[in-house]
MMTF fields as JSON, N, C-alpha, C and O atoms, coordinates in Angstrom:
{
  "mmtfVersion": "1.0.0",
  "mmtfProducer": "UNKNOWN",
  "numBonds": 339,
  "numAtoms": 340,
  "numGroups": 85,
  "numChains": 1,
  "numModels": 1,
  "chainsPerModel": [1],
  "groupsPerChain": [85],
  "chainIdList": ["A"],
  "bondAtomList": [4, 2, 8, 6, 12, 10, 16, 14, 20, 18, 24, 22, 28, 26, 32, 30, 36, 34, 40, 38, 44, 42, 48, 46, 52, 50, 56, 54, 60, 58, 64, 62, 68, 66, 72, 70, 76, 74, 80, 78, 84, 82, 88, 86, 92, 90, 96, 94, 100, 98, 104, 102, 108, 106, 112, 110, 116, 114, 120, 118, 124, 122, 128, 126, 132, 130, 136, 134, 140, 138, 144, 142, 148, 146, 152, 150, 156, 154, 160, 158, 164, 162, 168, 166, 172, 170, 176, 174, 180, 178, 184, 182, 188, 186, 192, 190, 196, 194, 200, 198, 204, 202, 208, 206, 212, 210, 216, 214, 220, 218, 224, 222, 228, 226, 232, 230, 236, 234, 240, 238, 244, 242, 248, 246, 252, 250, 256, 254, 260, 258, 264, 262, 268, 266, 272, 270, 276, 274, 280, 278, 284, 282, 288, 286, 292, 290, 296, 294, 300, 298, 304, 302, 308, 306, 312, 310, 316, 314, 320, 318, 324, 322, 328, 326, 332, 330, 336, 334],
  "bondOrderList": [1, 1, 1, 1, 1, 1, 1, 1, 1, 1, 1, 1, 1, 1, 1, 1, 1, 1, 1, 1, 1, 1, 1, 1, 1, 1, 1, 1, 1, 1, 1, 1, 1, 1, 1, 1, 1, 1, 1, 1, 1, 1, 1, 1, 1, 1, 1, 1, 1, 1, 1, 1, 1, 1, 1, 1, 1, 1, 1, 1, 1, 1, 1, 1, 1, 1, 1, 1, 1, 1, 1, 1, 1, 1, 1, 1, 1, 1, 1, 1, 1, 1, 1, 1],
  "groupList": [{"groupName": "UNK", "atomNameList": ["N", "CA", "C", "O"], "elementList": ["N", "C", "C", "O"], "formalChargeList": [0, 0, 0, 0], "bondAtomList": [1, 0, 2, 1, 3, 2], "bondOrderList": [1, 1, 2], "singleLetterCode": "X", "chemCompType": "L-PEPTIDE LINKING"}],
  "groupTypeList": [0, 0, 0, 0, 0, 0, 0, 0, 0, 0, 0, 0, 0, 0, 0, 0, 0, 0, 0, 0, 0, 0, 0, 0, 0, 0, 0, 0, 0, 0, 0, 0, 0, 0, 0, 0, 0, 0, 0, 0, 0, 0, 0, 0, 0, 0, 0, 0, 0, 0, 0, 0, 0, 0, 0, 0, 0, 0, 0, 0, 0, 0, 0, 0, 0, 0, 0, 0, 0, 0, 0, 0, 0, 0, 0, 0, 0, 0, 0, 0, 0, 0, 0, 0, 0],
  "groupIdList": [1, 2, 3, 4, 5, 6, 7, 8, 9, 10, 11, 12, 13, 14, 15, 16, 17, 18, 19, 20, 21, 22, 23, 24, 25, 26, 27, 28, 29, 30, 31, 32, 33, 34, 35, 36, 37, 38, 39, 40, 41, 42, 43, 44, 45, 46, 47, 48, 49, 50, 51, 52, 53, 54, 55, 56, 57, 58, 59, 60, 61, 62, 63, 64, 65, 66, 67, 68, 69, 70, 71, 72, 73, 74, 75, 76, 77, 78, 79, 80, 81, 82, 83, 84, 85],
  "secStructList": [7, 7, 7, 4, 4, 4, 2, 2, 2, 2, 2, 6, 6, 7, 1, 7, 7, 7, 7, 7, 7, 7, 6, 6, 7, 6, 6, 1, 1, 5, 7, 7, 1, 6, 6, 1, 1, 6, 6, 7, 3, 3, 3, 6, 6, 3, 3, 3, 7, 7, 1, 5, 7, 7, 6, 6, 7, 1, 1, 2, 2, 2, 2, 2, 2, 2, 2, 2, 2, 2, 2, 2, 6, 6, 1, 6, 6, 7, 7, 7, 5, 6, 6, 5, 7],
  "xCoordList": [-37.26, -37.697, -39.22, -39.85, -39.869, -41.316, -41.864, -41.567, -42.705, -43.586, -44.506, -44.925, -44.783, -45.436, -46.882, -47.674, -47.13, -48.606, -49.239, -50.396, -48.332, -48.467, -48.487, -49.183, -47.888, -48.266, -49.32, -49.353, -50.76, -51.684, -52.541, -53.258, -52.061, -53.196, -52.257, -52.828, -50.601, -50.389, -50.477, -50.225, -50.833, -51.47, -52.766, -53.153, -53.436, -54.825, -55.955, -56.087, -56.367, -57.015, -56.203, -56.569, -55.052, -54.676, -55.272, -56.049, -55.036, -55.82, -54.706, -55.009, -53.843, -53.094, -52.19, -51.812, -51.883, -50.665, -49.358, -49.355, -48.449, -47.221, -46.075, -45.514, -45.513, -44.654, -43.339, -43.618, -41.56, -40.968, -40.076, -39.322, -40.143, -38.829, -37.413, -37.456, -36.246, -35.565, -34.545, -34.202, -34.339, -33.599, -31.836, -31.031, -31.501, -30.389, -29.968, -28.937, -30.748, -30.584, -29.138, -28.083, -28.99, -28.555, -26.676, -25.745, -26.672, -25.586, -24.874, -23.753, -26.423, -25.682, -25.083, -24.916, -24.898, -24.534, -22.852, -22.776, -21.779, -20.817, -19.979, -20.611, -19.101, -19.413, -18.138, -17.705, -17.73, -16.458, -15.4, -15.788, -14.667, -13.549, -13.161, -12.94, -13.111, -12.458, -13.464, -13.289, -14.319, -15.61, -15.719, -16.459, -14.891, -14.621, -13.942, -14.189, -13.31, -12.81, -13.631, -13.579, -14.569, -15.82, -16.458, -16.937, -16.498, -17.023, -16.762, -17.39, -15.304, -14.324, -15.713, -16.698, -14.938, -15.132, -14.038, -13.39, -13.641, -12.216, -13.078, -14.039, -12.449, -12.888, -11.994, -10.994, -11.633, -10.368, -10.014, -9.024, -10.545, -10.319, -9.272, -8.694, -9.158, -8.784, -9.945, -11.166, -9.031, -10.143, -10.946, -10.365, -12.341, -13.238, -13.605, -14.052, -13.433, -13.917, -15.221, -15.109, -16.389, -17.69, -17.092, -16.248, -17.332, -17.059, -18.45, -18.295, -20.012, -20.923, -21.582, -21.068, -22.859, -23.25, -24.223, -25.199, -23.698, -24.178, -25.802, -26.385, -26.316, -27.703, -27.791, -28.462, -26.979, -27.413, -26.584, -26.375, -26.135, -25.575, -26.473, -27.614, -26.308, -27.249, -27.98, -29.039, -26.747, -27.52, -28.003, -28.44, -27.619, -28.243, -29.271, -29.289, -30.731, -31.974, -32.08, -32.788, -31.486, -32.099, -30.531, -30.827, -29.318, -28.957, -29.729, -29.856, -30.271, -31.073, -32.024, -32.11, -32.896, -34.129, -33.938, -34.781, -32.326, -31.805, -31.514, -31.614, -31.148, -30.889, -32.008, -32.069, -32.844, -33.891, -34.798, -34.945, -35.191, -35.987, -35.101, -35.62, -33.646, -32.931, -33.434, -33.98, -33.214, -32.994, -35.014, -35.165, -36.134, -36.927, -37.915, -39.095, -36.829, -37.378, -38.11, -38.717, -37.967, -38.69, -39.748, -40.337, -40.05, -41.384, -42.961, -42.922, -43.817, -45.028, -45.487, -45.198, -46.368, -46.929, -46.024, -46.625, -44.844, -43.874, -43.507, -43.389, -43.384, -43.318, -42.073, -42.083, -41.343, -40.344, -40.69, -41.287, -39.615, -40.04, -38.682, -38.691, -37.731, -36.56, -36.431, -36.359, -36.41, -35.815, -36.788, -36.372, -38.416, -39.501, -39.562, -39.169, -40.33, -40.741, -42.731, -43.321],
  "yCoordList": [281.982, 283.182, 283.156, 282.993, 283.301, 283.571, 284.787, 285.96, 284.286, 285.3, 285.94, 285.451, 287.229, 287.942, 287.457, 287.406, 287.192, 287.202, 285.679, 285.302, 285.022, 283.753, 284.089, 283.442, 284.964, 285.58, 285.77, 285.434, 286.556, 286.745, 285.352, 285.17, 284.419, 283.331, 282.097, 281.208, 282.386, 281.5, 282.007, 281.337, 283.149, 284.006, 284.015, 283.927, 284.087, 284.552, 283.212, 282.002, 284.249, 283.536, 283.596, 282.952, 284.236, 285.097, 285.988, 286.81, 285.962, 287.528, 288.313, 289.086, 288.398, 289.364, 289.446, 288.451, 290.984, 291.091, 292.226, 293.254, 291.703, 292.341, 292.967, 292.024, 294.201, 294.113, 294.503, 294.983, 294.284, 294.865, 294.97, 294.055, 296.206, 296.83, 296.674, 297.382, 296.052, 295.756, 297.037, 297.08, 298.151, 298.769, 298.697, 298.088, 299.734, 298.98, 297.499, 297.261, 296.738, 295.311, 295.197, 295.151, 295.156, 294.731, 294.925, 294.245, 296.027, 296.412, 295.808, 295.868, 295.116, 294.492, 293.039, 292.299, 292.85, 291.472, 291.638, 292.109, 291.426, 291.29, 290.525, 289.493, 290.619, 290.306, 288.857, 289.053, 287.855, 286.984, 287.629, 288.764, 287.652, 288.132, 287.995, 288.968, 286.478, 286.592, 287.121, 286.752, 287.799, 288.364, 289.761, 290.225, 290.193, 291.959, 292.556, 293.738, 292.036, 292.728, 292.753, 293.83, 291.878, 292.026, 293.292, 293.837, 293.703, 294.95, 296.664, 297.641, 296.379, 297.827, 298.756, 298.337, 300.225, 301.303, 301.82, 302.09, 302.047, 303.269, 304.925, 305.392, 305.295, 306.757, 307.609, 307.023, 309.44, 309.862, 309.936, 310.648, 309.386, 309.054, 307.701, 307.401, 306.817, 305.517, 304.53, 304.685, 303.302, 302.164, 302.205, 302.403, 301.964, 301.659, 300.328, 300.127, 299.397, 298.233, 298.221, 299.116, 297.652, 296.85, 296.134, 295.27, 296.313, 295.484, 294.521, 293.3, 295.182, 294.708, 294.56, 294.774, 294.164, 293.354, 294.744, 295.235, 295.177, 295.974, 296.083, 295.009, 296.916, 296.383, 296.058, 295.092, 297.01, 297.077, 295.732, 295.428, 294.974, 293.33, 292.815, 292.993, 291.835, 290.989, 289.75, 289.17, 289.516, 288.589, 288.685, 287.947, 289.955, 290.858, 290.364, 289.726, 290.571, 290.505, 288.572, 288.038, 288.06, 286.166, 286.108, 285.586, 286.431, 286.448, 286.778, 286.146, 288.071, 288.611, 287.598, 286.858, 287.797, 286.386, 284.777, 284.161, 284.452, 283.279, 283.36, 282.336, 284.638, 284.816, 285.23, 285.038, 285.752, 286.209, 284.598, 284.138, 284.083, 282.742, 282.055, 281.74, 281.888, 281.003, 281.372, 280.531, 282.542, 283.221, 282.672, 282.286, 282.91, 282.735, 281.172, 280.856, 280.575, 279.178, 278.187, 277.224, 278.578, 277.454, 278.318, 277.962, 279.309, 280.12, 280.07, 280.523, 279.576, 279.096, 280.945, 282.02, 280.374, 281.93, 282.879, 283.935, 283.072, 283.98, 283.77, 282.661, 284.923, 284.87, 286.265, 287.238, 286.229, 287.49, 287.233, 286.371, 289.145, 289.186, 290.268, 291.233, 290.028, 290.274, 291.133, 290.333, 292.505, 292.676, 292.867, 293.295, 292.39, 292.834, 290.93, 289.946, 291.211, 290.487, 290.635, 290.026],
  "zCoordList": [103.002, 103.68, 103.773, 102.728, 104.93, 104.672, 104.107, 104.331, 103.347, 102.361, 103.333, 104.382, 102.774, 103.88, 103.659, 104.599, 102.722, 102.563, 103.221, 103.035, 103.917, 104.859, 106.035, 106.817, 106.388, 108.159, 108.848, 110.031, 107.996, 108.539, 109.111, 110.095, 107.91, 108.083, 109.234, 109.864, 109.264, 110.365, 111.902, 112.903, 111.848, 113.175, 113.353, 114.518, 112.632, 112.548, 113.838, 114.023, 114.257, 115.781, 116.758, 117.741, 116.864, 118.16, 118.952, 118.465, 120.087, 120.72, 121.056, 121.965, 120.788, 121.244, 119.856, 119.239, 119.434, 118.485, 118.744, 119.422, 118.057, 118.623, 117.676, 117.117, 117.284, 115.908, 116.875, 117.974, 116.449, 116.816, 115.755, 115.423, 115.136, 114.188, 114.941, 115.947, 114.838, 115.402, 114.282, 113.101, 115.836, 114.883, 114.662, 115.367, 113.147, 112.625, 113.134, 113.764, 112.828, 113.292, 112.135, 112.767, 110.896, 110.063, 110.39, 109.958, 111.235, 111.713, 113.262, 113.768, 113.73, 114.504, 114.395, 115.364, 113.595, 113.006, 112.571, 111.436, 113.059, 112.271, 110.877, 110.648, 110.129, 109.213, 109.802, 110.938, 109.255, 109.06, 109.036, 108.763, 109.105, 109.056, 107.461, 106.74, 106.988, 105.579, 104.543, 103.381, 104.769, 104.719, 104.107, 103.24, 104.728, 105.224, 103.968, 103.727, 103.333, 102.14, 101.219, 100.626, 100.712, 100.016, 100.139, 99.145, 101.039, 101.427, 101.473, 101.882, 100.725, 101.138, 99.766, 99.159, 99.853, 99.108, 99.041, 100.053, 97.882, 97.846, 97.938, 97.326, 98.689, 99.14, 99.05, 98.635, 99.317, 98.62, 100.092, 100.258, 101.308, 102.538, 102.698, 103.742, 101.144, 101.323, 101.386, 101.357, 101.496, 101.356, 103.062, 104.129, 102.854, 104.172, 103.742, 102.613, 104.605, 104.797, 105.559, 106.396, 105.679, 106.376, 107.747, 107.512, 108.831, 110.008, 109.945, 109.95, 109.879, 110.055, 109.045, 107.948, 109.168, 107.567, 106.851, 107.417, 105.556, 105.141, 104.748, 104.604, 104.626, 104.39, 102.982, 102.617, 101.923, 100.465, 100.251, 99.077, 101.146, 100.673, 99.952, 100.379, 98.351, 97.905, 98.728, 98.487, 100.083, 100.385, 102.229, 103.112, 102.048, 103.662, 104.028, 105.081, 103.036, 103.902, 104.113, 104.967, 103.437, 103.804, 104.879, 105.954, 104.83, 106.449, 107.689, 108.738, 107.253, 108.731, 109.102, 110.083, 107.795, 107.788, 108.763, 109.416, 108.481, 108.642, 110.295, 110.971, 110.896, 112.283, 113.032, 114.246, 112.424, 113.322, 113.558, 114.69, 112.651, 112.562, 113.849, 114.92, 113.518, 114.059, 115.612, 116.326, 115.97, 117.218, 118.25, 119.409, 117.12, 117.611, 117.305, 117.458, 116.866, 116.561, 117.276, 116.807, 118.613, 119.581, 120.072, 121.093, 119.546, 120.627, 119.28, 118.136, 119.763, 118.891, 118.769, 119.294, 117.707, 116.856, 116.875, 117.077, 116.765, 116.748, 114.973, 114.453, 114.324, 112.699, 112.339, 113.094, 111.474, 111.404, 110.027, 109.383, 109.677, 108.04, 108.087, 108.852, 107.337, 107.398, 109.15, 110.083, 109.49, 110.338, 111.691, 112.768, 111.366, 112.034, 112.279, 111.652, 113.623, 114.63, 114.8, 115.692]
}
């Protein structure tokens, strides 16, 4: 995952800057299918299962990390930090 405190200096000498909070990003991600039971809550509603990737997941923020990088991998000076751009 990149450390934040490496961003400034692999940007730095840009002229132009840009942030985008990508919102509930974390939700737009679905989960696996064999996936999904990991995720239930018993409620007095019954069990709720996770369709999408929860945020309080242990391993939520280095997924997001892992898709956002993936997603912007070929574009130069472009840097993410879990769900920001």
């Amino acid at each position: 995952m990149t450390r934040k405190k490496y961003i400034p200096n692999a940007i730095s000498g840009a002229y132009w800057f840009s942030t985008v909070d990508r919102t509930s990003a974390y939700y737009q991600v679905r989960m696996h299918e064999e996936d999904i039971k990991f995720t239930a809550l018993q409620t007095s509603n019954g069990l709720l299962e996770y369709l999408e990737l929860p945020m309080r997941a242990c391993n939520a923020p280095a997924a997001m990390h892992r898709l956002t990088s993936k997603f912007f991998r070929g574009l130069e000076n472009t840097k993410s930090f879990y769900d920001d751009i």
